[in-house]
Jmol script that loads the backbone (N, CA, C; Angstrom):
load data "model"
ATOM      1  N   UNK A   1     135.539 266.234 191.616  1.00  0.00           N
ATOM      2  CA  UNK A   1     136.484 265.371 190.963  1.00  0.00           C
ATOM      3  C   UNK A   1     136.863 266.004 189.618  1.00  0.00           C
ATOM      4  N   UNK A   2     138.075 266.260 189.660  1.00  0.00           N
ATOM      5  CA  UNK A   2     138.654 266.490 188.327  1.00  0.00           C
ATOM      6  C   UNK A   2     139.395 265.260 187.494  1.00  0.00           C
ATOM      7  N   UNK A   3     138.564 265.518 186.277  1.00  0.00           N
ATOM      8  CA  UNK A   3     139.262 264.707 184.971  1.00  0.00           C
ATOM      9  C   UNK A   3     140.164 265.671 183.975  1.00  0.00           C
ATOM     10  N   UNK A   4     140.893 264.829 183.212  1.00  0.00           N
ATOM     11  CA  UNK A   4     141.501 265.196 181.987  1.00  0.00           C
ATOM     12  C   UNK A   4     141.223 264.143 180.848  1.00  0.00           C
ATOM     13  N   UNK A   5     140.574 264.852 179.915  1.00  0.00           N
ATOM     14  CA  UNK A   5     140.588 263.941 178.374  1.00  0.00           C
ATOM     15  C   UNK A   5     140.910 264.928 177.528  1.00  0.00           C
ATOM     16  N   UNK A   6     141.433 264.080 176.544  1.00  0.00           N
ATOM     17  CA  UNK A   6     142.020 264.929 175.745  1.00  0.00           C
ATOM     18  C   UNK A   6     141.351 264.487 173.860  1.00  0.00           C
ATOM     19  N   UNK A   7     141.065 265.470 173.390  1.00  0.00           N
ATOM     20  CA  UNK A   7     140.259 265.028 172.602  1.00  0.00           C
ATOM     21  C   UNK A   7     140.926 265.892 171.544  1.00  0.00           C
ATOM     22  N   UNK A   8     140.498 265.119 169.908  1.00  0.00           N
ATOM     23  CA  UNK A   8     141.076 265.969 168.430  1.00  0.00           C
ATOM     24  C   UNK A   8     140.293 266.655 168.046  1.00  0.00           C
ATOM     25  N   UNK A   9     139.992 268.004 167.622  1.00  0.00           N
ATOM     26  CA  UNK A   9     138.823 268.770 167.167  1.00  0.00           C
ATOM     27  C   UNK A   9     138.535 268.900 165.519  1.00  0.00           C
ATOM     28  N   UNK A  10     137.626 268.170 165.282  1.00  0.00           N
ATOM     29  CA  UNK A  10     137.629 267.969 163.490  1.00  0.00           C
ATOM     30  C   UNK A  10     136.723 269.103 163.351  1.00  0.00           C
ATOM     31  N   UNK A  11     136.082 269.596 163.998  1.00  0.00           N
ATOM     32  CA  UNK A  11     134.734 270.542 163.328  1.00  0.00           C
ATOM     33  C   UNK A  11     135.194 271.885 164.528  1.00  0.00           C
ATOM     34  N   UNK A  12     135.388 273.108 163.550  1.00  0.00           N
ATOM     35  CA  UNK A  12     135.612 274.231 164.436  1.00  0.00           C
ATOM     36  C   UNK A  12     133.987 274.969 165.353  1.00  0.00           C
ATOM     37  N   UNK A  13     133.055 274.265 165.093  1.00  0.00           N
ATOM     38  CA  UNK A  13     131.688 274.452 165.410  1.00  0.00           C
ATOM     39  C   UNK A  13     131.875 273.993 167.106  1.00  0.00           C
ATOM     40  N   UNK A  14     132.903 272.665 167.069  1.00  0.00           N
ATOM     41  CA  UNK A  14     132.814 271.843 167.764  1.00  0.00           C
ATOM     42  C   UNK A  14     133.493 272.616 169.227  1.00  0.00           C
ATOM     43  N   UNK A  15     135.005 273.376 168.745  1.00  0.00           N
ATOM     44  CA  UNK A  15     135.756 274.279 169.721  1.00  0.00           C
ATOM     45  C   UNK A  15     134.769 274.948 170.210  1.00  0.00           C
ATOM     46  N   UNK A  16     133.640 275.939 169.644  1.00  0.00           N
ATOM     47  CA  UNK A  16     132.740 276.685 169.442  1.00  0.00           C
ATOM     48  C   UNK A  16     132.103 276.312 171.353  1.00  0.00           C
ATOM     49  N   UNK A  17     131.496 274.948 170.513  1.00  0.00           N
ATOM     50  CA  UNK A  17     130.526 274.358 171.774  1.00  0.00           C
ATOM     51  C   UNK A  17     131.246 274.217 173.194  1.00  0.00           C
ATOM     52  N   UNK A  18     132.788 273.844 172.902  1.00  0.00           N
ATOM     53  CA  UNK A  18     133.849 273.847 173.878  1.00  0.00           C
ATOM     54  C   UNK A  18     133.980 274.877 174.566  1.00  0.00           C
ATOM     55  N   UNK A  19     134.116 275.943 174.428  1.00  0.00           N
ATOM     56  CA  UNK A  19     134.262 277.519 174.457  1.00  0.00           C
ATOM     57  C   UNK A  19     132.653 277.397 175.246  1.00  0.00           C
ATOM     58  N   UNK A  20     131.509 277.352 174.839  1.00  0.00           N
ATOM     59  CA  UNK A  20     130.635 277.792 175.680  1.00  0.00           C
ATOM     60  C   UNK A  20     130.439 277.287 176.910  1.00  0.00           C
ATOM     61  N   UNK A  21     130.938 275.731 177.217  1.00  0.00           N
ATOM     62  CA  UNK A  21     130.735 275.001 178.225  1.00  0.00           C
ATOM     63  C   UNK A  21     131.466 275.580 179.290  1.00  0.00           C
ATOM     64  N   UNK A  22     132.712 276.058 178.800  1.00  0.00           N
ATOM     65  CA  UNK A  22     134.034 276.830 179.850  1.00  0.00           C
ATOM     66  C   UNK A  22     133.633 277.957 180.225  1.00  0.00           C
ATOM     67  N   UNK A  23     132.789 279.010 179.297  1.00  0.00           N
ATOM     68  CA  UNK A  23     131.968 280.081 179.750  1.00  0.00           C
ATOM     69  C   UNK A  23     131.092 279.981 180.942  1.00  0.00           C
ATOM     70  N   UNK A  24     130.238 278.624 180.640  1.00  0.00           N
ATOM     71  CA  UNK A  24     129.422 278.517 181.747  1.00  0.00           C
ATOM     72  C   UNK A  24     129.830 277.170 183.392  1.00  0.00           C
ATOM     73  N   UNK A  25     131.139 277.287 182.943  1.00  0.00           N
ATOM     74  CA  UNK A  25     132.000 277.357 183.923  1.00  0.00           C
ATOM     75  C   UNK A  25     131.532 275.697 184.699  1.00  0.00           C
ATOM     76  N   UNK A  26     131.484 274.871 183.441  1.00  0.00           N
ATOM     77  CA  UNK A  26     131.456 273.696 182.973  1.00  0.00           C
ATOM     78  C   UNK A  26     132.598 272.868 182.799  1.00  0.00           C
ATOM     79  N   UNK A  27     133.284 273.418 181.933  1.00  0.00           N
ATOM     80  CA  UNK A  27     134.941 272.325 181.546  1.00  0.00           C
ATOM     81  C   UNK A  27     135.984 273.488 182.015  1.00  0.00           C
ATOM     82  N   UNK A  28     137.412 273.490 181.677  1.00  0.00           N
ATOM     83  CA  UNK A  28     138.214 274.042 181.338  1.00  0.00           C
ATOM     84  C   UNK A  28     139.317 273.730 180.454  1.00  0.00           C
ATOM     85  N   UNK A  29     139.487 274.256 178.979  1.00  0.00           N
ATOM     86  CA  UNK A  29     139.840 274.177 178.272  1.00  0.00           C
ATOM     87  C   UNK A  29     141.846 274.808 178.450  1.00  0.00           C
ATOM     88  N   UNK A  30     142.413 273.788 178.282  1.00  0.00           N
ATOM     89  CA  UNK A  30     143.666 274.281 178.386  1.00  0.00           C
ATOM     90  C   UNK A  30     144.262 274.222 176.884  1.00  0.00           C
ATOM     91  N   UNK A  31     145.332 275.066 177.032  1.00  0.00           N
ATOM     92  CA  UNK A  31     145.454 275.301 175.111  1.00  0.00           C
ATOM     93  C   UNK A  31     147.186 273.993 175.277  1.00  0.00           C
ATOM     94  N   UNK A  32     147.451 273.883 174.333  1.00  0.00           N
ATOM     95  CA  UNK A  32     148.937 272.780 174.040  1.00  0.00           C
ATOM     96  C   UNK A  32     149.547 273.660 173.594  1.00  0.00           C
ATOM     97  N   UNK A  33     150.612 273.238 173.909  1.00  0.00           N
ATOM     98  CA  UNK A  33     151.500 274.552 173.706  1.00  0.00           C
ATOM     99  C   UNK A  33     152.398 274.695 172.377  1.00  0.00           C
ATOM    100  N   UNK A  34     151.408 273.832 171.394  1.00  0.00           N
ATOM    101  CA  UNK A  34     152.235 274.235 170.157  1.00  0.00           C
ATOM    102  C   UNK A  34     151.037 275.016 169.471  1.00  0.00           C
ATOM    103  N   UNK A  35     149.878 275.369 170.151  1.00  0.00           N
ATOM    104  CA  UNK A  35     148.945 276.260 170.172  1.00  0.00           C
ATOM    105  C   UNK A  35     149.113 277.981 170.280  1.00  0.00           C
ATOM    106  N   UNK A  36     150.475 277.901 171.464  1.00  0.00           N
ATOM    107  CA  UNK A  36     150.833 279.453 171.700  1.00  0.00           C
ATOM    108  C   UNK A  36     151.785 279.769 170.054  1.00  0.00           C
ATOM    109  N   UNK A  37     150.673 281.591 170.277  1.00  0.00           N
ATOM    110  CA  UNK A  37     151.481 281.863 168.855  1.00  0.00           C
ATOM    111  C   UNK A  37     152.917 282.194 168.661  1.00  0.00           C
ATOM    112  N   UNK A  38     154.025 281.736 167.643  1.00  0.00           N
ATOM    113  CA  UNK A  38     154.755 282.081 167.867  1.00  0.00           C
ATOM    114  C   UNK A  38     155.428 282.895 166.993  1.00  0.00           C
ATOM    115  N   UNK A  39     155.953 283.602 167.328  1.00  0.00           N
ATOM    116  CA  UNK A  39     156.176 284.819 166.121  1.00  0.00           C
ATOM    117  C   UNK A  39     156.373 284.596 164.430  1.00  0.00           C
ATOM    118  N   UNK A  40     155.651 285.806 164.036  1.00  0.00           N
ATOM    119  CA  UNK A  40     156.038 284.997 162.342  1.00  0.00           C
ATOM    120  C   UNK A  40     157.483 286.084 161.781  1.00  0.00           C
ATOM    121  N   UNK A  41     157.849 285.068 161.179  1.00  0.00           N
ATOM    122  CA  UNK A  41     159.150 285.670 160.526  1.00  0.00           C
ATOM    123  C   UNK A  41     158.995 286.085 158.767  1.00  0.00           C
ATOM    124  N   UNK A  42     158.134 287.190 159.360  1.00  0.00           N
ATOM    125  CA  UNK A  42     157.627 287.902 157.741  1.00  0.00           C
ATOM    126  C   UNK A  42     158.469 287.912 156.557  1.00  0.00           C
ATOM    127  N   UNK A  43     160.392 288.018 156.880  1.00  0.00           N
ATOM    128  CA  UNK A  43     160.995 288.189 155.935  1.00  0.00           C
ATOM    129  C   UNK A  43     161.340 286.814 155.302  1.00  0.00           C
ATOM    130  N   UNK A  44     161.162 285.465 155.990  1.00  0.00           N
ATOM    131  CA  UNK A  44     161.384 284.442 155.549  1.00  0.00           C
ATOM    132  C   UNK A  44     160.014 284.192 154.074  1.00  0.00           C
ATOM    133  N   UNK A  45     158.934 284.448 155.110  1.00  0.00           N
ATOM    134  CA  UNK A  45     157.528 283.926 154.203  1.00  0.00           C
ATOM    135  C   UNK A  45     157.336 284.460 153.293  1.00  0.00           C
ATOM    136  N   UNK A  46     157.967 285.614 152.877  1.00  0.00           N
ATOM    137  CA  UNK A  46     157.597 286.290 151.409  1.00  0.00           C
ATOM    138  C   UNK A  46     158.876 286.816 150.615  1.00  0.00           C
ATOM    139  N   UNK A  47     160.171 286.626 151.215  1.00  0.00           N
ATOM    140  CA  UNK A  47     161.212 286.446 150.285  1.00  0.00           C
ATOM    141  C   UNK A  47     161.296 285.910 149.246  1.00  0.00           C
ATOM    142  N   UNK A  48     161.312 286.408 148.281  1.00  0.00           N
ATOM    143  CA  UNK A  48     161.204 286.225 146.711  1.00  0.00           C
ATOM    144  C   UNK A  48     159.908 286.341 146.327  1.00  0.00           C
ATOM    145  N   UNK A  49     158.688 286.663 146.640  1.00  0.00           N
ATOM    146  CA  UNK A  49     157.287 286.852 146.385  1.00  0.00           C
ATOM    147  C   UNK A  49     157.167 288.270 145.593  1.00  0.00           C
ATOM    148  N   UNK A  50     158.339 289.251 145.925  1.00  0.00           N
ATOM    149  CA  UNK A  50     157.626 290.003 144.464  1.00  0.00           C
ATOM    150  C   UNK A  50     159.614 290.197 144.097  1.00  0.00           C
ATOM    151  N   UNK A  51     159.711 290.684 142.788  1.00  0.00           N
ATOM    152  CA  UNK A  51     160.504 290.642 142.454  1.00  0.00           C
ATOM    153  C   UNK A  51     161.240 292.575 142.158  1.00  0.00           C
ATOM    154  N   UNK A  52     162.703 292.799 142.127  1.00  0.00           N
ATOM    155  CA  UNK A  52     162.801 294.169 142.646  1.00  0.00           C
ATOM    156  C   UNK A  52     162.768 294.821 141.301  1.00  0.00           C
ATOM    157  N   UNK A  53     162.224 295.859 141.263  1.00  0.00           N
ATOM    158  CA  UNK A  53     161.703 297.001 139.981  1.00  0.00           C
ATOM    159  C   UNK A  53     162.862 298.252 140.808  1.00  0.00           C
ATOM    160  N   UNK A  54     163.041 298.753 139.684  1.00  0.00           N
ATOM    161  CA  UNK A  54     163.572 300.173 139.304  1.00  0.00           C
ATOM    162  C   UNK A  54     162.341 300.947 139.906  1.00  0.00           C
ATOM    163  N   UNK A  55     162.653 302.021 141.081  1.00  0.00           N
ATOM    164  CA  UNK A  55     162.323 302.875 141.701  1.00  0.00           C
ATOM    165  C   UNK A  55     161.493 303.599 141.002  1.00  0.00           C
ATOM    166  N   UNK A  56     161.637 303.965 139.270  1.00  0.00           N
ATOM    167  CA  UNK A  56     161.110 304.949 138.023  1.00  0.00           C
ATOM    168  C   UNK A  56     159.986 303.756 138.293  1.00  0.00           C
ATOM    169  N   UNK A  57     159.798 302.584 137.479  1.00  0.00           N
ATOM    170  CA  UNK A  57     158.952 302.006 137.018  1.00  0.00           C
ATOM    171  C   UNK A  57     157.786 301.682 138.048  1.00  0.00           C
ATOM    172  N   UNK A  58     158.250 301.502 139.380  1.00  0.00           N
ATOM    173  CA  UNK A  58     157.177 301.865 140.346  1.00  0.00           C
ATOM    174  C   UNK A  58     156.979 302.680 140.708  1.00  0.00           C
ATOM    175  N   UNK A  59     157.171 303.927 140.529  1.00  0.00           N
ATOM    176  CA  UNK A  59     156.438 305.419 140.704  1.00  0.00           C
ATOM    177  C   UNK A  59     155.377 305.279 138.906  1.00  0.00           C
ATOM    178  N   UNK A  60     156.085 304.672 138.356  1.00  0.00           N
ATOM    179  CA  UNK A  60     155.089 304.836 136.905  1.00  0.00           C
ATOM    180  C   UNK A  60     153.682 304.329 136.866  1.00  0.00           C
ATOM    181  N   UNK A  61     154.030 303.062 137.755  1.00  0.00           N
ATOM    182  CA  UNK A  61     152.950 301.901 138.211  1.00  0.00           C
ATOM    183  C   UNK A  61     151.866 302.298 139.251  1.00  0.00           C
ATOM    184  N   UNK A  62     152.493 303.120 140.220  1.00  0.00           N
ATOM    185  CA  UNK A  62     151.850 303.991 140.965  1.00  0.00           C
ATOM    186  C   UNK A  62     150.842 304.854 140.404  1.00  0.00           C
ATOM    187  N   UNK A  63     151.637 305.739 139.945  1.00  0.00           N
ATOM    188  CA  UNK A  63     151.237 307.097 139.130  1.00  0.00           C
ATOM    189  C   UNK A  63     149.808 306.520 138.044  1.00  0.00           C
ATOM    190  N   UNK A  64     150.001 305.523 137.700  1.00  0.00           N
ATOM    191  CA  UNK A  64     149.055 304.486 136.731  1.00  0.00           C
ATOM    192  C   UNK A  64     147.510 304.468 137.470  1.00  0.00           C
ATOM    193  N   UNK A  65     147.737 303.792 138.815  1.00  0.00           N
ATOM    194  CA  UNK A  65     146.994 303.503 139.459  1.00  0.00           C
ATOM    195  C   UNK A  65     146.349 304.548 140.271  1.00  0.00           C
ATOM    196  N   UNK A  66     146.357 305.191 140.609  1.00  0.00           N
ATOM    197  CA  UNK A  66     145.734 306.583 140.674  1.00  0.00           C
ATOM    198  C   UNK A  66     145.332 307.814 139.798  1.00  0.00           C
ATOM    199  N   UNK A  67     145.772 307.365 138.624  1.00  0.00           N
ATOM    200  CA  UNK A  67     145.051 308.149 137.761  1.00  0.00           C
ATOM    201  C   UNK A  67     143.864 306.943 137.385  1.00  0.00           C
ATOM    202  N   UNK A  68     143.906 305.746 137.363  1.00  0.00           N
ATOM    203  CA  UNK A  68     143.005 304.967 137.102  1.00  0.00           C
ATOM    204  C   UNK A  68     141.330 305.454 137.966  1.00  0.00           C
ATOM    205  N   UNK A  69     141.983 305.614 139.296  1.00  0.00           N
ATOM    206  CA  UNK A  69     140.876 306.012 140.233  1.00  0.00           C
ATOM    207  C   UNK A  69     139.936 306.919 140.277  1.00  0.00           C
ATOM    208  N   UNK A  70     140.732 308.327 139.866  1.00  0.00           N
ATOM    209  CA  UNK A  70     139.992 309.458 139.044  1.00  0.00           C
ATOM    210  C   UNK A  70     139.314 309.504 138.206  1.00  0.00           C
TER     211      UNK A  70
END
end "model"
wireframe off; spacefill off
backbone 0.3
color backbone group
């Protein structure tokens, strides 16, 4: 007999224990499908996060930081 419950996961320990039961071929865990990853749109998430420098002043900044290392 197959069931379906559907349950909220507050403790990631808890997926954990979920995950082993399906291993030992106990439950089966189906994922929701706002679960599947969906692509990230890198240029949205960090647009405007650094601001644009003169080509000189980041080779200077560069140049800084590797002589720091030495």
């Amino acid at each position: 007999m197959i069931r379906t419950v559907t349950i909220d996961i507050i403790n990631e320990k808890a997926l954990n224990l979920l995950k082993d039961l399906e291993l030992m071929k106990l439950i089966r865990l189906r994922r929701d499908q706002a679960e599947v990853e969906k692509p990230v749109d890198w240029q949205a998430k960090y647009k405007g996060a650094m601001t644009k420098e003169p080509l000189a002043k980041v080779d200077e900044q560069l140049n800084e930081l590797r002589n720091d290392w030495e």
